[in-house]
C-alpha positions as CSV (number, residue, x, y, z in Angstrom):
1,X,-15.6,5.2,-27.6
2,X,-16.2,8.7,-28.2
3,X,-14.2,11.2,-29.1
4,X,-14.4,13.3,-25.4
5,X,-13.5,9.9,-23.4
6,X,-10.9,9.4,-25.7
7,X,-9.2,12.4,-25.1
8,X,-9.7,11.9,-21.6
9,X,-7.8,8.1,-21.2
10,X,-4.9,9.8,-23.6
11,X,-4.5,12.6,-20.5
12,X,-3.7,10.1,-17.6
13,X,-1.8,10.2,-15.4
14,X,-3.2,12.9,-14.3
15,X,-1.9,14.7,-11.5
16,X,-3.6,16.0,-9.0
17,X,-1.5,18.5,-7.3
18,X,0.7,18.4,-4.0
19,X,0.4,16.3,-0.9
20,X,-0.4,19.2,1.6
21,X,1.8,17.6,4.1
22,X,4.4,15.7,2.2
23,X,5.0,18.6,-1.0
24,X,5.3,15.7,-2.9
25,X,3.3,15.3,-6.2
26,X,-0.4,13.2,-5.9
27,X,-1.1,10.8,-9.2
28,X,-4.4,9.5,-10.4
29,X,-3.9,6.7,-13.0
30,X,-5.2,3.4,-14.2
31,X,-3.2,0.0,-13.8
32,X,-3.0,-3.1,-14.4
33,X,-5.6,-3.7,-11.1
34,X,-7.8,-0.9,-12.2
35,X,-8.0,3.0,-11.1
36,X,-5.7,4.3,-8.6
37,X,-4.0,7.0,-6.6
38,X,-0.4,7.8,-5.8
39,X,1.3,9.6,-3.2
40,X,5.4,8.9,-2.6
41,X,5.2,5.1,-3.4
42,X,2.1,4.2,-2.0
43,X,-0.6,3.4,-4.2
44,X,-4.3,2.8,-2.9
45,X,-7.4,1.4,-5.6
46,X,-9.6,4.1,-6.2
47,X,-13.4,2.6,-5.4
48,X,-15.7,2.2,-7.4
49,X,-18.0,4.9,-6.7
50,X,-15.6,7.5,-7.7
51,X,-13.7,7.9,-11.0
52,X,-10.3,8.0,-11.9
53,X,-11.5,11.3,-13.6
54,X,-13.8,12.9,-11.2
55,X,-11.6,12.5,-8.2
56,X,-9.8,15.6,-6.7
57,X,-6.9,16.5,-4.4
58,X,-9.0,16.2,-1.2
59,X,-10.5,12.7,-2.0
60,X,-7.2,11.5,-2.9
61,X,-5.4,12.4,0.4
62,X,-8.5,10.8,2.0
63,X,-8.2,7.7,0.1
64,X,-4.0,8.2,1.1
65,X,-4.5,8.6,4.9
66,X,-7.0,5.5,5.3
67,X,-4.4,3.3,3.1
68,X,-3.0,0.6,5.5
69,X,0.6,1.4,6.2
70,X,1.5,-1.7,8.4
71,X,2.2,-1.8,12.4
72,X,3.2,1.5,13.7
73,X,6.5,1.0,16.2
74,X,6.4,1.1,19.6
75,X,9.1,3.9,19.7
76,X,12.0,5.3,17.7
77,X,15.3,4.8,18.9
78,X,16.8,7.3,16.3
79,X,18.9,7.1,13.5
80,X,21.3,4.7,12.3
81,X,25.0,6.2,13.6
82,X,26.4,4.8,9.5
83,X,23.9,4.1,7.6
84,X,20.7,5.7,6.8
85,X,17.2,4.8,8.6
86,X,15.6,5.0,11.7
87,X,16.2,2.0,14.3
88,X,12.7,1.0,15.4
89,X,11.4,-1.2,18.1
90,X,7.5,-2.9,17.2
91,X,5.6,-5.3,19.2
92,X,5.4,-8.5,16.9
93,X,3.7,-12.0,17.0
94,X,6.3,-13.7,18.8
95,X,7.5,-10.6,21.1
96,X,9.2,-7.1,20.5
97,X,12.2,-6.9,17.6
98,X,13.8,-4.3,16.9
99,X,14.2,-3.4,12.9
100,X,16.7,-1.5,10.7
101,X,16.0,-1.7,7.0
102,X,15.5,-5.1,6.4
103,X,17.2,-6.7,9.4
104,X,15.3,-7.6,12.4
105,X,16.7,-8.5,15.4
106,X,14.1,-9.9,19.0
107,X,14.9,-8.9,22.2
108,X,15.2,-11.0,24.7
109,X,13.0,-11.2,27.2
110,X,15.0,-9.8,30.2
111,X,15.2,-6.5,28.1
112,X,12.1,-4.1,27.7
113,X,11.3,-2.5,24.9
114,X,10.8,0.9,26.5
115,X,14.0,0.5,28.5
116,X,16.1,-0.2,25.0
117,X,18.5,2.0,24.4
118,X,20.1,2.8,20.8
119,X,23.9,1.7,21.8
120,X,21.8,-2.0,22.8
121,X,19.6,-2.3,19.9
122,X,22.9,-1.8,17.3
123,X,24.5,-4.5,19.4
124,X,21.4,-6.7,18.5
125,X,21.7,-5.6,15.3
126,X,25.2,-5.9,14.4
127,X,24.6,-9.5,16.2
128,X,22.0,-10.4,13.3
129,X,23.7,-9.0,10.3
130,X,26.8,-11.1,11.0
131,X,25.0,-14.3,11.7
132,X,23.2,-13.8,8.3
133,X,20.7,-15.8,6.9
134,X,19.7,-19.3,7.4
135,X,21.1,-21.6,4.9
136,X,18.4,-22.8,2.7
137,X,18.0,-26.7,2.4
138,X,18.9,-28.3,-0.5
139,X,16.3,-30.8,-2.0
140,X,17.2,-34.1,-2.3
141,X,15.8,-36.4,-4.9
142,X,14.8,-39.8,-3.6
143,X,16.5,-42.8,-5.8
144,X,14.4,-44.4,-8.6
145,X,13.3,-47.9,-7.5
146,X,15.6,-50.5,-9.4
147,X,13.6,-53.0,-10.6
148,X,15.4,-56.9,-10.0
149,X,16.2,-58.2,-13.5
150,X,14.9,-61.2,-14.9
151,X,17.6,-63.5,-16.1
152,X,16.7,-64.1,-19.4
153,X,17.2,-68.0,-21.2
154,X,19.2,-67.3,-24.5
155,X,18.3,-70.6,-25.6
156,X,14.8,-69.5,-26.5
157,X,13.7,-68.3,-29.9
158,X,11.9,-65.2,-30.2
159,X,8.1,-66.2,-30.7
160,X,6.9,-65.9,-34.2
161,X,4.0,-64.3,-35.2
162,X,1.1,-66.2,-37.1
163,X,-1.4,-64.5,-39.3
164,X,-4.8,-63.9,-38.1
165,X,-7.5,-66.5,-38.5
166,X,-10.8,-65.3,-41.1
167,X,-13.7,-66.6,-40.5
168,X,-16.2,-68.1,-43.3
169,X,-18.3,-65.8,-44.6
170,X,-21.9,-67.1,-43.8
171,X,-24.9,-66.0,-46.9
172,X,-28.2,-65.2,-46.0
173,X,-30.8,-66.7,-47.9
């Protein structure tokens, strides 16, 4: 380890400069999972053909904007009337929900997601949050097998141990 790379491990994280969209500050670092970049809570893994010291502002908001970010809605209701957050309606594996936060509510199937209004998708909402979640099951433990005793005959005497037999010792001639 010289003395130049050295100097250049004890300098990350290094940043990079602003996020020409966001204004927010751009990180290059090294992790636990090797080199990577960071942009407003998302991280993305720098490859391997680039370096952790090498890479500018440009490659990291290239690196940013290919990042998977998840499924993009299907529209935006608005935001929440009390609490902060958009209400948004997404197309999932088992039909459209719509999603505040953390709670997700479906749709029924006589409602379309296009035709969804805001004052609907806070009743669905509202619905969900009060049901809460499902109660978890608890484990049960199955029983030890009982073994049947076996009545036991107090008359008998505990067996008494005899000492070992020797054999002769036989001489070669």
């Amino acid at each position: 380890l010289s003395l130049e790379t050295a100097m250049m491990v004890l300098s990350l994280p290094r940043d990079l400069g602003l996020h020409p969209e966001t204004n927010k500050k751009v990180v290059a670092n090294i992790g636990r999972f090797g080199p990577y970049v960071n942009h407003d809570a998302k991280f993305k893994s720098i490859p391997k053909t680039d370096s952790v010291f090498t890479i500018d502002l440009a490659g990291a908001v290239a690196l940013l904007a290919a990042a998977h970010t998840g499924p993009a809605p299907l529209c935006s209701l608005g935001n929440h009337p009390t609490e902060d957050g958009q209400i948004e309606v997404f197309a999932g594996r088992y039909g459209p929900y719509v999603q505040h936060g953390k709670i997700r509510a479906t749709l029924p199937k006589s409602v379309e997601p296009e035709s969804l209004t805001l004052d609907e998708a806070l009743e669905l909402l509202t619905a969900k949050a009060a049901k809460g979640e499902p109660a978890k099951k608890a484990t049960t433990r199955k029983a030890p097998v009982k073994k049947t005793a076996v009545a036991k005959k107090s008359a008998q005497k505990p067996a008494t141990k005899k000492p070992a037999v020797k054999k002769p010792v036989v001489k070669k001639p």
